[in-house]
MARVEX-76261 format. One record per residue (C-alpha): x, y, z; residue in one letter. Coordinates in steps of 0.001 Angstrom, whole numbers, padded with zeros to 6 digits, always signed. Each point is the difference from the previous one (the first is absolute). Last residue first. Example, Ala and Ser with C-alpha at 12.3 -4.5 7.8 and 13.67 -1.06 7.14 Angstrom:
<sites>
+013670-001060+007140s
-001370-003440+000660a
</sites>
This chain:
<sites>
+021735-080950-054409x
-002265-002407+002046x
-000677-002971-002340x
-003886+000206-001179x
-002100-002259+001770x
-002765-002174-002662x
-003031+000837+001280x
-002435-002102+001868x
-003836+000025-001078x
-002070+003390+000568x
-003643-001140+000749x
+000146+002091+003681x
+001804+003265-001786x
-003274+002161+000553x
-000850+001700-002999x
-003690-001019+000156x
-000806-001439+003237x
-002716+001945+000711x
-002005+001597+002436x
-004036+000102-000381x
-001823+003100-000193x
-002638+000300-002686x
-002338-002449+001990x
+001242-001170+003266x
-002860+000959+002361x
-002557-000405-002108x
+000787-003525-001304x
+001410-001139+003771x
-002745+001531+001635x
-001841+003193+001221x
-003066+001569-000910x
-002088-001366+003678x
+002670+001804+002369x
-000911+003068-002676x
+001743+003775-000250x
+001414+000753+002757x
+002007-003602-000186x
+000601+000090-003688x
+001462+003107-000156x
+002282-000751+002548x
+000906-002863-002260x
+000504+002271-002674x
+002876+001693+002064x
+001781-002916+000759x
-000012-001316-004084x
+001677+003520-001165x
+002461-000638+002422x
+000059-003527-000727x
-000210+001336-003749x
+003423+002400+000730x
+002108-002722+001855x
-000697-002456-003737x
+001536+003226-001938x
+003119+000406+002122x
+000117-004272-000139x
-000394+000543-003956x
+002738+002466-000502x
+002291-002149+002580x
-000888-002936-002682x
+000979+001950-002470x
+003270+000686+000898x
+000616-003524+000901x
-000604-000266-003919x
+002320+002200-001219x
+002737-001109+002630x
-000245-003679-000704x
+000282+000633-004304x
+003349+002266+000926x
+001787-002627+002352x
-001341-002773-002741x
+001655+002077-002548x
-000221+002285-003103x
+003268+002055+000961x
-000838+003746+000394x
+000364+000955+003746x
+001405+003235+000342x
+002586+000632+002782x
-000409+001865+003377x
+003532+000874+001845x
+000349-000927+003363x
+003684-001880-000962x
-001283-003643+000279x
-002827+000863-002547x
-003820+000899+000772x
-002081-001197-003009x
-001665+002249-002401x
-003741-000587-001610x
-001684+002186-002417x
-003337+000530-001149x
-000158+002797+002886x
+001940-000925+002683x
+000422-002983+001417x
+002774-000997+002326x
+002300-003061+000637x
+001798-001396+002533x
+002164-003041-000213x
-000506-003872+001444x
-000011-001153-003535x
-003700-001122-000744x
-000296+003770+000542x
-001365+002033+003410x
-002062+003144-000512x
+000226+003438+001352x
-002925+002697+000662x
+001284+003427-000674x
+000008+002711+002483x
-003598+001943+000213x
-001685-002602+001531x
+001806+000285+003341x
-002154-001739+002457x
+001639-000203+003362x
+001331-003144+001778x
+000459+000370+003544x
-003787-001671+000903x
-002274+001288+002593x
-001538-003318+001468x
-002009-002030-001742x
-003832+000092+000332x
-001862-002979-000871x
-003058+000167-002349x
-003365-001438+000877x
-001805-001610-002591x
-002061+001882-002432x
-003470-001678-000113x
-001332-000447-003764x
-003876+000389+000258x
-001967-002995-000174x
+000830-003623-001571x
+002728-000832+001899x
+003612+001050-000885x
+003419-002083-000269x
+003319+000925+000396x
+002465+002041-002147x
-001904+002991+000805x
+000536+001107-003743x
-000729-003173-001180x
-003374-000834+001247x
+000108-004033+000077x
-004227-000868+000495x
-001722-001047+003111x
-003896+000137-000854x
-000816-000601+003772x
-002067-003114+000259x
+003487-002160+000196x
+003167-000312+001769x
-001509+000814+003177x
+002172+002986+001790x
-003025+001949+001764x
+000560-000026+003576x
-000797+003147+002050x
-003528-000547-000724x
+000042-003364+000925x
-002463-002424-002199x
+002707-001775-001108x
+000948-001207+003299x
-003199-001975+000722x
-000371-000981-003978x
+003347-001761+000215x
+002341+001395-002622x
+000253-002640-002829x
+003387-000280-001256x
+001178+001416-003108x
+003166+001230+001886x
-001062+003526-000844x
+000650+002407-003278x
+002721-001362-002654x
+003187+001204-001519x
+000886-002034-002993x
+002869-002632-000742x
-001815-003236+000822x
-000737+001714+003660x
+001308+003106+001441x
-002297+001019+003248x
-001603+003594+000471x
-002307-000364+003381x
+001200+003692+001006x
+001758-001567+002561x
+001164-002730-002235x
+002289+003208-001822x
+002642-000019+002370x
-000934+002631+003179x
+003124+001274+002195x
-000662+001814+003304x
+002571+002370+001347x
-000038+001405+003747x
+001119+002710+001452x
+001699+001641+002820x
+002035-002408+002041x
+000462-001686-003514x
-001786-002970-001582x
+000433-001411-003059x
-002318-002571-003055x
-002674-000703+002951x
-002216-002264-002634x
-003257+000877-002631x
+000300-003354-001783x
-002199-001802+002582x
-002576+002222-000456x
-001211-001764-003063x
-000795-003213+001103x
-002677+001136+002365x
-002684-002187-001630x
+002258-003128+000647x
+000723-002120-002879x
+003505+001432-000658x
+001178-000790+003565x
+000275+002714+002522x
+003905-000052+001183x
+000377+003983+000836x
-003478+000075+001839x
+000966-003517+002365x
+003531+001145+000407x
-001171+003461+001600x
+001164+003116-001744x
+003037+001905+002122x
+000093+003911+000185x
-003732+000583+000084x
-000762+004356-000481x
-002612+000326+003124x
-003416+000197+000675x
-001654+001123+002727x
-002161-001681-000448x
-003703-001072+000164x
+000496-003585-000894x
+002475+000081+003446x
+003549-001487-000120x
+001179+001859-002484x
+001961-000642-002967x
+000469+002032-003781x
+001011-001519-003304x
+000425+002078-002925x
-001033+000642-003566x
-001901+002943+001471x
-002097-002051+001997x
+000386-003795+000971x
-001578-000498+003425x
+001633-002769+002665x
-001562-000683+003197x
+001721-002100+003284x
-001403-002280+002220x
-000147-003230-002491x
+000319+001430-002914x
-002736+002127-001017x
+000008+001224-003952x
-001338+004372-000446x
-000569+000249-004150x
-000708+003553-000076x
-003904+001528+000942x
-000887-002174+002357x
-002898-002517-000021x
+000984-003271-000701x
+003290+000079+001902x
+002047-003350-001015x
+001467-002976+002310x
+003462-001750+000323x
+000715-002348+002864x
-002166-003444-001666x
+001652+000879-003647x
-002450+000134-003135x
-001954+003166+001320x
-002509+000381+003461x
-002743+002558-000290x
+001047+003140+001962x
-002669+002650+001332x
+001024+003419+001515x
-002990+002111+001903x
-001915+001803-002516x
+001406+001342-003233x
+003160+000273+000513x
+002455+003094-000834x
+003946-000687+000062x
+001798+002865+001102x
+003783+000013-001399x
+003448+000905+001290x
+003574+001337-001079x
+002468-000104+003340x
+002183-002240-002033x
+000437+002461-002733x
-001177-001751-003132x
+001809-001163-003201x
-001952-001535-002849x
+001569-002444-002029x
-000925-001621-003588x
+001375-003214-001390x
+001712-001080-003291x
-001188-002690-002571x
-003484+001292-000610x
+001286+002741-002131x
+002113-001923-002123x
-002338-002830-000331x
-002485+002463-001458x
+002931+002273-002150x
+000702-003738-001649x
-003823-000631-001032x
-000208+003532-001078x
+002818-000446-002262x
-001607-003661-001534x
+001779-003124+001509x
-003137-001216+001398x
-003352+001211-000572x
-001602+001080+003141x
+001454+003607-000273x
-001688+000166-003454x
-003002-000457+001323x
+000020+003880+000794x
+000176+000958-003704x
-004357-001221-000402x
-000879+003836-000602x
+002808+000178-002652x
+002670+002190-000204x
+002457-002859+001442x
-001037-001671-003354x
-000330-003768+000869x
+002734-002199-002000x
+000955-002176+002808x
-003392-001212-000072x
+000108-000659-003715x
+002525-003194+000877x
-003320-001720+001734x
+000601-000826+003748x
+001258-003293+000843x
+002860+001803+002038x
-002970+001327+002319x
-000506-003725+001098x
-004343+000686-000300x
-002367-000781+002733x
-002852-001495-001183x
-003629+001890-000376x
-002582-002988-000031x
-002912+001422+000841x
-000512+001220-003800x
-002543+003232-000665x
+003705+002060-000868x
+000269-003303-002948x
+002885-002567-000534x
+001939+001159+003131x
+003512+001221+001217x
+000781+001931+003124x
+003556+002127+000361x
+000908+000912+003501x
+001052+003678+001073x
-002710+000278+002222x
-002615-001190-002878x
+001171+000126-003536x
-002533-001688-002080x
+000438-001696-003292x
-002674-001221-002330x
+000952-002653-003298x
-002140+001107-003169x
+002544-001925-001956x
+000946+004381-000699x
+000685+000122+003294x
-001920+001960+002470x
+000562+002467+002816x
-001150+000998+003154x
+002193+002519+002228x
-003065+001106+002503x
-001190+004157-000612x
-002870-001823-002354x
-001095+002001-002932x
+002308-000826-002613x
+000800-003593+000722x
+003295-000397-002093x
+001012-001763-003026x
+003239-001941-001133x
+001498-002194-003289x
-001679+002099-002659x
+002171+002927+000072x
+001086+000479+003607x
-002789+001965+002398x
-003159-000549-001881x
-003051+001402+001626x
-002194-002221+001992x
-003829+000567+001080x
-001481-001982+003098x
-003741+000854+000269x
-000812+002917+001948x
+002613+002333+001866x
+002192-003093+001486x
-000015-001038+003830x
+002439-002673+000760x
-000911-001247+003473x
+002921-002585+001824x
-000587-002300+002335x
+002118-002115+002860x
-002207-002945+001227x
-002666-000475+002474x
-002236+002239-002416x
-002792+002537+000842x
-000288+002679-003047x
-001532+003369-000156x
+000285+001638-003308x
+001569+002839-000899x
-001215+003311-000643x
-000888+001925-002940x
+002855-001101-001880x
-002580-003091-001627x
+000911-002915-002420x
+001189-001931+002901x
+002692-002925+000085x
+000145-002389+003121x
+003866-001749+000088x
+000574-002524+002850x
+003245-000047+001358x
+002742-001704-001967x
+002267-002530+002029x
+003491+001444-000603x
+001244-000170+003579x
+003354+001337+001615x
+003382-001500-000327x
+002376+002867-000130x
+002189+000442-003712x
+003179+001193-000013x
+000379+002994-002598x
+003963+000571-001514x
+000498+003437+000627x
+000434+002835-003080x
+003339+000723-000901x
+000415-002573-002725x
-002603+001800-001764x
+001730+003560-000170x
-000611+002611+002373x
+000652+003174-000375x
-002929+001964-000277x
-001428-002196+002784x
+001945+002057+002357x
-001038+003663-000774x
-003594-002240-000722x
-000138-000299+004028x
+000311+003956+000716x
+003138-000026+002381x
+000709+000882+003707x
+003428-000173+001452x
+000043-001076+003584x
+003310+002085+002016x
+003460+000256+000988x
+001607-002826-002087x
-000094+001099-003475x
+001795+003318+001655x
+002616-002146+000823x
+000375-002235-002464x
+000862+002869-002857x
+002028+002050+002124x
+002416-002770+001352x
+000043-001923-003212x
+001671+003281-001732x
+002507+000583+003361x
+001092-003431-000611x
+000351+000314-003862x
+001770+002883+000303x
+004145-001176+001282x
-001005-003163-002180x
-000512+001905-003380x
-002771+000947-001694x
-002570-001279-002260x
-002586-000876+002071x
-002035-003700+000316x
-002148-001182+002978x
-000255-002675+001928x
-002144-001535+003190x
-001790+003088+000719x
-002510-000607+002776x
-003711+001902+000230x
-001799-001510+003221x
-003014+001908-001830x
-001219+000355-003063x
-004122+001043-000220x
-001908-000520-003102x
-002877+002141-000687x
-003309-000350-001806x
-001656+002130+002674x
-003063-001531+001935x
+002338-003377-000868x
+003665+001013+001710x
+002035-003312-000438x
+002724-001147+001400x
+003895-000070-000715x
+003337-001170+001724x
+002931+001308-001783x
+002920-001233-002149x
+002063+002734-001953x
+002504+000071-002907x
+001252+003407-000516x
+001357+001428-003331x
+002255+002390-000674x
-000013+004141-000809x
+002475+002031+001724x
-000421+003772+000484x
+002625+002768-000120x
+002544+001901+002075x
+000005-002641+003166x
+000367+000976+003771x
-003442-000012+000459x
-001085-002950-001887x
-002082-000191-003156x
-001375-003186-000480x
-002189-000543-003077x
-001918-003577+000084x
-002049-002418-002396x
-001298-002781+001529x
+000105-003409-000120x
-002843-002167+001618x
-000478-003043+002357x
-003455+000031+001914x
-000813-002583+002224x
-003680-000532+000882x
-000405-003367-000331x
+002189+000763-003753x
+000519+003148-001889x
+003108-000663-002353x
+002254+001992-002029x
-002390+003291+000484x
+001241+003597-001497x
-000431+002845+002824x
-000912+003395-001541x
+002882+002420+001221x
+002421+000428+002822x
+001896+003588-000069x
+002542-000142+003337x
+001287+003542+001687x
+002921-000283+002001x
-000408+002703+002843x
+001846-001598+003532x
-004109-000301+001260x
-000804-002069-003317x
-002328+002046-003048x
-002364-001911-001683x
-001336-000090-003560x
-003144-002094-001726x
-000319-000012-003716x
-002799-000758-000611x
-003320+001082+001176x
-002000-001857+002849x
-000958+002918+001973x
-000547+002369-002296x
-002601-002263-001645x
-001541-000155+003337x
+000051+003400+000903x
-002317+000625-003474x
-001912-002737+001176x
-000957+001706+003273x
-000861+003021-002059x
-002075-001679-002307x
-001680-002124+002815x
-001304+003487+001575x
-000931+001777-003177x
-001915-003163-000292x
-001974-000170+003296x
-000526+003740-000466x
-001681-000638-003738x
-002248-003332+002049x
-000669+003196+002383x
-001421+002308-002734x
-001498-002943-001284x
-001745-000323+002976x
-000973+003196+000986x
-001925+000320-003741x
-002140-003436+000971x
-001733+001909+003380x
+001583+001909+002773x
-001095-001669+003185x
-000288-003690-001254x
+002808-000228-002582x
+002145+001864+002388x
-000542-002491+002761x
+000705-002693-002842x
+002947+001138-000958x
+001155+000965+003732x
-000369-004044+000700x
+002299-000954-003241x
+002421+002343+001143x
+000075-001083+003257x
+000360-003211-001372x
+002574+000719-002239x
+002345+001411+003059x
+002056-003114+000049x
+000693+000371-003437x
+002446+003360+000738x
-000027+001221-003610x
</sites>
């Protein structure tokens, strides 16, 4: 599905509620879902291994699933499995190609993009006189365009050393003030000078044990509240973990999240309370969090793209933290004034004029005093949304995760700077990025975090038309510990000899124990893609259906992705000698 046209969709639901009566509607909601089915059913197509190409002098090159080394500040480094049959050739060669590319993130659709693809080895058997024509083929068409991949393809094959090493940003842990209420019917209204945060439970508190006797969770709150069995309270608030002797105390303390109790780590991911688990460190979800905030997104406009920006009134500014740079108050998008100039950030873009009223046009060059904002301004965020290239004809913007407020601190992924958001700026309508007051939890199939309302599917980029087709039918290769290629079929594996000829594998080794299990792990990433699927229809659901039902507990439950069979807690393995 097109998610730029949910709105539409939304609006027709409700003009069809109101002309037609309840019956109309689910008759649409059924449309709305035929709709998604068949857009996910392209999707799946889409991102299916093994991928083939075909070069303009007719050597045809087989990549399949992409196995990660390392995945670092946006670096990928993988091996991948490759059949090269070239023109002039009577049969196929399998090898192995190790490639480098630059990679960013696609969260509206769980995808990984690789571009800027280089090749810096690769292994054949053949002789000199073919080798060159071999690396020809195989870099080439890696070369010609982005390759889009489903996100768990690549966690599949990760193993813990893989992951990046978090560095922490200095932000603040003062707590904000916690009210709790013992009503859902609608939350109370509170005046502080400091940041606050509303837990709103069904009734009294009531916990249900999560680990044995060592962990409980609030049942009928949609906040991540727990309780020890000391009768200690934890809170996880934006990604921050809040201790206190009592949920009446005043005295919530921030918590190191490396003091946590062991039985955090031992959360079911099944469980209602699974999403903490991305705030616990050194768990799976705690790695696939850092993971995911560790590369940027881009969006790429044409440079004659433009916007309208609608005010209400005649533009008003109220001066921010630096003397030149001031904010709209009553625009719809974020609009700053620097000196002469304005600056709106739409569409994960920046766009100039030099008129409040437009036109508008795509920015090529961010001002020093937007792209150096300090971490206690307001604007903070939109400093990490930067000119990444320019062409005569377009114009690519990259976004790292601070632009969607997502900062790695003490190992976890956290929501806001923790800094109070002057109450003049907060009360924009086109600015709403306060750490607190908004029930920011982890949601782990967006890989970012969601408010407290209906899940909003980001944007998604568009890549250009890539040369690699989906050829599921042909068999999707593997990579050993020994640099060799192997293939599963049935309950049996074979490995690709020097001579093209496919031998059984039968020894009881670490080559043999690896293989099983990154087989498994490509079984669960094929099964995680399906509930995101299944996950990005419900939420649809959930938008026709209620703004006022939705919410991390009802939003999540019975579809949560899993790390289950991924390779991520795999230790090193002893290397087998290449025979």
């Amino acid at each position: 599905m097109n998610w730029l046209s949910l709105q539409i969709n939304f609006f027709l639901a409700r003009q069809f509620r109101r002309t037609f009566g309840i019956t109309a509607l689910y008759l649409f909601i059924l449309f709305l879902f035929a709709q998604s089915l068949f857009a996910f059913a392209i999707d799946d197509l889409r991102l299916a291994w093994p991928r083939t190409a075909t070069s303009a002098t007719g050597d045809t090159v087989t990549f399949s699933q992409p196995q990660v080394d390392e995945w670092r500040d946006g670096m990928l480094y993988a091996k991948v499995a490759t059949r090269v049959q070239l023109a002039n050739a009577s049969s196929s060669v399998e090898g192995t190609v190790s490639l480098c590319a630059r990679t960013t993130i696609n969260h509206g659709d769980r995808t990984v993009t690789l571009r800027d693809i280089t090749v810096p080895a690769l292994r054949f058997p053949a002789d000199e006189n073919q080798i060159k024509a071999l690396q020809n083929a195989a870099t080439g068409l890696l070369k010609i365009a982005p390759i889009t991949v489903a996100f768990d393809d690549l966690v599949a094959s990760m193993q813990t050393q893989a992951f990046p090493t978090s560095t922490s940003t200095i932000i603040s842990n003062d707590p904000p003030r916690i009210i709790f209420q013992d009503s859902l019917v609608a939350k109370v209204v509170a005046f502080s000078d400091s940041s606050l945060e509303i837990i709103q439970s069904d009734g009294a508190l009531m916990f249900d044990p999560i680990v044995g006797n060592q962990l409980e969770g609030a049942a009928n709150t949609s906040s991540l509240l727990f309780r020890d069995r000391e009768g200690t309270y934890y809170l996880l608030v934006s990604g921050r973990w809040l201790t206190a002797d009592s949920v009446d105390s005043a005295a919530w303390t921030f918590l190191d999240p490396a003091q946590l109790p062991p039985a955090f780590a031992s959360i079911p991911e099944s469980s209602r309370w699974a999403e903490a688990l991305a705030s616990v460190p050194n768990t799976p979800a705690n790695n696939i969090a850092l993971l995911a905030t560790s590369f940027p997104s881009e969006r790429t406009l044409p440079r004659s793209t433009t916007i309208s920006v609608e005010w209400q009134g005649e533009p008003q500014f109220i001066a921010t933290d630096l003397p030149t740079l001031f904010c709209a108050t009553n625009s719809n998008a974020l609009v700053l004034k620097l000196e002469k100039d304005f600056y709106c950030n739409s569409l994960d873009a920046w766009f100039a004029a030099s008129n409040p009223s437009g036109p508008w046009s795509v920015c090529v060059k961010i001002p020093r005093a937007i792209a150096s904002l300090q971490i206690k301004s307001p604007l903070f965020e939109y400093r990490f949304i930067q000119v990444a290239e320019s062409t005569p004809k377009t114009v690519t913007f990259r976004s790292t995760s601070g632009a969607r407020s997502e900062f790695v601190h003490d190992g976890v992924v956290v929501y806001g700077t923790g800094f109070a958001i002057p109450a003049e700026i907060a009360g924009i309508k086109a600015f709403s990025s306060a750490s607190y007051g908004r029930g920011m939890w982890w949601n782990p199939w967006m890989l970012g975090f969601s408010g407290d309302s209906c899940i909003s599917i980001p944007l998604t980029e568009k890549v250009a038309t890539e040369a690699l087709v989906p050829n599921p039918a042909q068999e999707n290769h593997f990579v050993g510990l020994d640099g060799r290629v192997y293939a599963h079929r049935g309950d049996l594996w074979f490995r690709n000899m020097s001579d093209g000829q496919w031998v059984e594998l039968t020894e009881q080794r670490s080559t043999l124990r690896v293989l099983k299990s990154d087989f498994a792990a490509r079984q669960a990433a094929v099964k995680n893609r399906r509930g995101f699927l299944e996950w990005i229809a419900k939420q649809d659901a959930l938008r026709l259906k209620s703004v006022d039902g939705c919410g991390r507990v009802l939003s999540m439950d019975g579809a949560r992705p899993s790390t289950n069979g991924y390779r991520c807690a795999i230790s090193n393995e002893k290397i087998e000698p290449t025979k």
